[in-house]
Backbone bond lengths (Angstrom), bond angles and torsions (degrees), N, CA, C in turn:
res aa  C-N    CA-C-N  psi(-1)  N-CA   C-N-CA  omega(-1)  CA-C   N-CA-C  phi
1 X - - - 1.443 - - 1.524 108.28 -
2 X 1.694 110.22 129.52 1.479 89.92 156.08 1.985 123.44 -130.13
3 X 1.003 92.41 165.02 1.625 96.76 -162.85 1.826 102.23 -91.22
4 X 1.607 119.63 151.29 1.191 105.74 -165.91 1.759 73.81 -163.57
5 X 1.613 104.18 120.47 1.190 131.19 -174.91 1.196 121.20 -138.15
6 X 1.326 121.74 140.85 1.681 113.03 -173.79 1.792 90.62 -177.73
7 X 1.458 104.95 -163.60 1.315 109.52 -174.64 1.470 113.45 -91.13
8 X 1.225 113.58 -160.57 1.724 101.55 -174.23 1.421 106.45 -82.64
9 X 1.242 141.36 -177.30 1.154 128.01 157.25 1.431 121.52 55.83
10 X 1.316 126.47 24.63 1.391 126.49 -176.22 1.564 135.73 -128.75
11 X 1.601 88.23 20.87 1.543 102.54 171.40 1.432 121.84 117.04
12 X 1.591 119.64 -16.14 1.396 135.81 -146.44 1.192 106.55 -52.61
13 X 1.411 129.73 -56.03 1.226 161.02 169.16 1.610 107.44 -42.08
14 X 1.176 117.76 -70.76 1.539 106.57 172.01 1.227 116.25 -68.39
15 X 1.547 124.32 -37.90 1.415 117.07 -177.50 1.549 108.60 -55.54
16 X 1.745 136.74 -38.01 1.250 138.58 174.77 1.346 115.63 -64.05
17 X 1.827 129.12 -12.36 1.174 97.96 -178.24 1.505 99.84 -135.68
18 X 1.314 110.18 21.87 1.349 111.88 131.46 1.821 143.05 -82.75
19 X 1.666 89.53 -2.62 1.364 103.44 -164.19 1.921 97.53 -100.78
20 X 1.792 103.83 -52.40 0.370 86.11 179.33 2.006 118.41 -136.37
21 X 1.182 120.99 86.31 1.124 132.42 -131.23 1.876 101.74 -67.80
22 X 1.260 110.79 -54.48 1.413 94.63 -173.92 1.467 109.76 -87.14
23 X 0.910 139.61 82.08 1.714 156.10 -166.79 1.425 109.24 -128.10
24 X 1.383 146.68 177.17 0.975 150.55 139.40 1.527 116.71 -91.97
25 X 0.968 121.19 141.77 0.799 111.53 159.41 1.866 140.56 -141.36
26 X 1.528 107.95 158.15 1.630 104.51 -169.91 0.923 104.91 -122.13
27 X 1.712 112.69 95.89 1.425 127.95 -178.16 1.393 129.71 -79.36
28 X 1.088 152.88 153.07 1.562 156.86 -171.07 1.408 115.17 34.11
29 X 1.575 112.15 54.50 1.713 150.02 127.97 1.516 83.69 24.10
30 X 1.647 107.16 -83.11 1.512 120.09 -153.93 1.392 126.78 -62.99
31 X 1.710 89.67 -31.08 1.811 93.06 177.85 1.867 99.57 -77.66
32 X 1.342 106.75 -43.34 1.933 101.90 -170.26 1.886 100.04 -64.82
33 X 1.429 116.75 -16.26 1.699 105.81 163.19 2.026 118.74 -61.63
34 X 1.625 84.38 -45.42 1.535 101.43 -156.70 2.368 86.79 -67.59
35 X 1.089 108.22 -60.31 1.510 95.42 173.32 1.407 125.12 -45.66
36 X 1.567 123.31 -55.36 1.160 114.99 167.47 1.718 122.82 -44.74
37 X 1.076 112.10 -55.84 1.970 123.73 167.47 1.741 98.07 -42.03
38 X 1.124 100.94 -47.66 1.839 84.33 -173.19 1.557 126.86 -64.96
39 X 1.645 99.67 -25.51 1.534 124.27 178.31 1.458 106.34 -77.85
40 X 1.491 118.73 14.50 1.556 122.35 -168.44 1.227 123.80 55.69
41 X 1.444 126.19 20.28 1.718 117.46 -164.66 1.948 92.93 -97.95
42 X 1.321 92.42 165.40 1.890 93.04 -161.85 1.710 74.63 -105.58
43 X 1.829 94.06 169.42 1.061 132.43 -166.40 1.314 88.73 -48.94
44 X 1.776 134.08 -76.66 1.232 136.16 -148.26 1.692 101.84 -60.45
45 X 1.801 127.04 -39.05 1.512 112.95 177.91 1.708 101.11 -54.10
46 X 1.104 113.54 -41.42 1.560 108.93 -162.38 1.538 117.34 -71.85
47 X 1.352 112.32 -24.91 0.986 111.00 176.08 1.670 110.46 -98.19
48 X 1.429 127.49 10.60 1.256 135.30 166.85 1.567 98.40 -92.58
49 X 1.288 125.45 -44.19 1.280 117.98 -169.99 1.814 104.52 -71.88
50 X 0.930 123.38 -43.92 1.565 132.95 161.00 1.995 105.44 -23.13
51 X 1.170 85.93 -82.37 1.828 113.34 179.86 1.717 100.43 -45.14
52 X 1.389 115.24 -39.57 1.486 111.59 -179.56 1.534 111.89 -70.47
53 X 1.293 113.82 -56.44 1.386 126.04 168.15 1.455 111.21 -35.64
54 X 1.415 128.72 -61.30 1.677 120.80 -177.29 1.266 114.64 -109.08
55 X 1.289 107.30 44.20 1.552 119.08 146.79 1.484 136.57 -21.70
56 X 1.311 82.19 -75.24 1.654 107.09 167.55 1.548 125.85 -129.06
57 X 1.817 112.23 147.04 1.035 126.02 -174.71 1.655 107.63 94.48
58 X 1.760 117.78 -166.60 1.009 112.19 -160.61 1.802 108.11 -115.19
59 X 1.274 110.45 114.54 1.703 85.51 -156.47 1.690 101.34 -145.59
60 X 1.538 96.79 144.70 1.464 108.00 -158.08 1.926 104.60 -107.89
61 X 1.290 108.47 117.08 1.476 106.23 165.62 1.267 123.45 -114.87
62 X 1.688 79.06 150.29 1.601 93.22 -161.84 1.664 117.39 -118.47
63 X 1.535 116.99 110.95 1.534 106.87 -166.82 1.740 101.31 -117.38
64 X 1.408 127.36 155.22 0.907 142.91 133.10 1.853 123.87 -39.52
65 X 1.545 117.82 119.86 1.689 92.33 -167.84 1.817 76.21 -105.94
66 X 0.921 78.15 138.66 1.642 115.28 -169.91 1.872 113.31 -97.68
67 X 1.761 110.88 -27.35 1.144 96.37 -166.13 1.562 117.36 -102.51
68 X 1.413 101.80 30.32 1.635 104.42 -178.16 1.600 92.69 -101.02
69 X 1.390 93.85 170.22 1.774 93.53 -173.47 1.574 112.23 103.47
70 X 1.637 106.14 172.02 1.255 106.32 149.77 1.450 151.68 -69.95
71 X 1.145 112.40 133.78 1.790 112.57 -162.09 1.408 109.33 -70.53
72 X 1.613 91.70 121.21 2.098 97.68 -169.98 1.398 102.99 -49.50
73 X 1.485 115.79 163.00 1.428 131.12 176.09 1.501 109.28 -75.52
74 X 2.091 108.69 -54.09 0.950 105.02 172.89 1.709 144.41 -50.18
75 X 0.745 148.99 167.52 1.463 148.71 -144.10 1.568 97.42 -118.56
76 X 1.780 117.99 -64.34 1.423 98.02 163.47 1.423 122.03 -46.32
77 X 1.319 132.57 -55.46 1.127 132.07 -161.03 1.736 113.51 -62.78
78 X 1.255 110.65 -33.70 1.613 119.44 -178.03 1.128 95.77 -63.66
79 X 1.743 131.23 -36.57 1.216 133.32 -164.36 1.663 115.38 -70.30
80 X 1.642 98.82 -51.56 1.501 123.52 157.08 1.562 98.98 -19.91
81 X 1.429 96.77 -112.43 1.447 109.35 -176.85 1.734 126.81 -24.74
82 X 1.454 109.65 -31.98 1.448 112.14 174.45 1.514 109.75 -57.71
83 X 1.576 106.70 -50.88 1.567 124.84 -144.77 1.738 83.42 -85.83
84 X 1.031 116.84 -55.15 1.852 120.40 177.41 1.718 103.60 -44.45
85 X 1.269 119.75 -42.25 1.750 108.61 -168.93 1.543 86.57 -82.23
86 X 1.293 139.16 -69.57 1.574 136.10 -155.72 2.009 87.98 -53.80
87 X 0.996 130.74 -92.19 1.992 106.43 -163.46 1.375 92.33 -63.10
88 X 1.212 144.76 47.10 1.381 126.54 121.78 1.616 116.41 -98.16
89 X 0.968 103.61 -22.94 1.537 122.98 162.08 1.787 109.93 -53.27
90 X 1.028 87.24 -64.70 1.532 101.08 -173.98 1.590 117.87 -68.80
91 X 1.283 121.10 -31.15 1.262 129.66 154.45 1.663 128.40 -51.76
92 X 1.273 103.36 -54.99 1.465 115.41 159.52 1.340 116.91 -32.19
93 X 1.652 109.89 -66.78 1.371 122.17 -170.01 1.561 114.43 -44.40
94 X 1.708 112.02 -39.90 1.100 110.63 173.27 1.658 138.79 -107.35
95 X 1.382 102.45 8.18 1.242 134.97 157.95 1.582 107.10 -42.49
96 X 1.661 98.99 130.21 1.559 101.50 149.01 1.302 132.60 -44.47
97 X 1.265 108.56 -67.74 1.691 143.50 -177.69 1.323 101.51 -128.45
98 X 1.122 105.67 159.51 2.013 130.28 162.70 1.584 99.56 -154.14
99 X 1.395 73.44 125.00 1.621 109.56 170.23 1.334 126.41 -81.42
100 X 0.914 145.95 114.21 1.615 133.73 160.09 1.447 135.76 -85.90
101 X 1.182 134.81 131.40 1.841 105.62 -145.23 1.756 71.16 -121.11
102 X 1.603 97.09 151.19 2.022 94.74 142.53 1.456 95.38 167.97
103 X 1.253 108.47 138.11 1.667 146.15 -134.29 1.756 102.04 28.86
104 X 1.475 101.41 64.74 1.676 92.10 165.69 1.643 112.42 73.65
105 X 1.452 115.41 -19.71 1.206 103.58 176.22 1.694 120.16 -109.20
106 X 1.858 122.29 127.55 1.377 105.77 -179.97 1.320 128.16 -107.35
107 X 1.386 114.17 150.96 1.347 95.44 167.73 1.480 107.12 -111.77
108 X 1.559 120.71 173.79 1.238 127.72 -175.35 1.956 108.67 -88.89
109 X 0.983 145.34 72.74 1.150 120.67 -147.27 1.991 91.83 -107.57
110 X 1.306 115.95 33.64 1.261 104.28 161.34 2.081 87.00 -167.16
């Protein structure tokens, strides 16, 4: 698996399938966290259902990093962003590579 993170709007998506074209891929990480969190499932279902999904084959995810910036007011959303960096955390760890994308350009920094 590899992980491919950057800011919103900054290429992630094309930079992965130019990089790496026949891959699968599981794009916008952060929004399929923020739905699962709304359905009440805790960090560890979400990040089991993640792990179930790229089981098999060769497959590239792609998240929004969400936790730079200012820290939301709201309470879900602080929660969001917490639970989104820890299985992005955890993704990393078992990641081939991680990518970092921003203005379209990546580097490999793992």
């Amino acid at each position: 698996m590899i992980l491919i993170v950057g800011g919103s709007y900054q290429g992630k998506t094309e930079y992965a399938r130019q990089n790496f074209p026949n891959a699968k891929y599981f794009n916008n990480l952060h929004t399929f966290i923020k739905k699962r969190l709304e359905d009440l499932k805790s960090q560890d279902e979400i990040l089991a259902e993640i792990k179930d999904v790229i089981s098999e084959g060769q497959w590239i995810i792609i998240s929004d990093e969400i936790g730079n910036g200012v820290v939301p007011y709201d309470a879900f959303d602080r929660q969001w962003r917490e639970v989104t960096g820890r299985i992005l955390i955890s993704l990393a760890r078992e990641a081939t590579e991680v990518h970092k994308v921003v203005c379209g350009i990546g580097q490999r920094i793992k």
